[in-house]
Structure formats: C-alpha cells, structure tokens
C-alpha positions in Angstrom: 215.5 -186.7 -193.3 212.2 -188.5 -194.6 208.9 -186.5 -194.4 206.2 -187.8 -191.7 203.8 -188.6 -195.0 200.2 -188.8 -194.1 199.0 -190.7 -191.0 195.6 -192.2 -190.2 194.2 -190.0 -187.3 192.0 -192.7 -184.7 190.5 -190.0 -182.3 189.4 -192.9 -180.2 191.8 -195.4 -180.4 194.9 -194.0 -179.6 195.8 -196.8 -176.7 194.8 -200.5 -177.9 193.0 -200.9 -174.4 191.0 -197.9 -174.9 189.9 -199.3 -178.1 188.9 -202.5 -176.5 186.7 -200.8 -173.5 185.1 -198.3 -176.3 184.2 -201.3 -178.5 182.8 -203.3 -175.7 180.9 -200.1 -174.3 179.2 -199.9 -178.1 178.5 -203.2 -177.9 176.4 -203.2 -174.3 174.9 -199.9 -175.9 173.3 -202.1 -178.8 172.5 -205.0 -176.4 168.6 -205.2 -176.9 166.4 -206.7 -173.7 164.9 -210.3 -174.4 161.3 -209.4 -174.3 158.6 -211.4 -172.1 156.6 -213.4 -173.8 153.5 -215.3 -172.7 152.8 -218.7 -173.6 150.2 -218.1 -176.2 152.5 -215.5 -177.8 155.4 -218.7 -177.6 153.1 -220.8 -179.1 152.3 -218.1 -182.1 156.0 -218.1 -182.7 156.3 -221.6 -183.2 153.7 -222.1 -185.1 154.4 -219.9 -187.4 158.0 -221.0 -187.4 156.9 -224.7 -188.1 154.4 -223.3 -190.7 157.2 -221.6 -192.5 159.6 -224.8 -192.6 157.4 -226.8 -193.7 156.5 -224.7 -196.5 160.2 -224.3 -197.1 160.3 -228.2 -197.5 157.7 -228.3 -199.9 159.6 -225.7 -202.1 163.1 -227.8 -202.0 161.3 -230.9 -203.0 159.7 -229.8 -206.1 163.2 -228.5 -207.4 
C-alpha cells in the first residue's frame, strides 16, 4: 500500500463548476462602471491623446 503523499488543498474549487461561477463572480466584482463624460471632457481626452501620438511620432522618427 502507497502513502496518499501530499495533496494541493483548493478550498474553493473542489467541483470544476464551482470554480467557474467563483471565477466569474470575481470577475463582475472587479467590473468598474464606464463613467459619464461630457463632451468637453471627450474632447480633453482626445486631445490629449492626439497630442501624445503625435509626440510619439516625432520620437520614432529621430531614431
């Protein structure tokens, strides 16, 4: 007769199914909300975004 050995305990994830709904129940729980923007805030955003590529352009082609 062969000793048990050492196994992994998985508190959680004893049934493959449980381990699926517990994942997907941690994942909704770090689901962040899309905030609302206004347009002037949209407009901030991508022109700071554009300001920031185009900078990243002028980097690259000086190499």
């Amino acid at each position: 007769m062969e000793p048990r050995g050492m196994k992994k305990w998985r508190p959680f994830a004893t049934i493959p199914e449980q381990y699926i709904e517990l994942q997907e129940i941690r994942n909704k729980q770090a689901e962040v909300a899309q905030p609302v923007l206004t347009e002037e805030q949209m407009e901030q955003i991508n022109f700071t975004l554009i300001e920031a590529l185009a900078l990243l352009n002028t980097c690259q082609s000086r190499r």
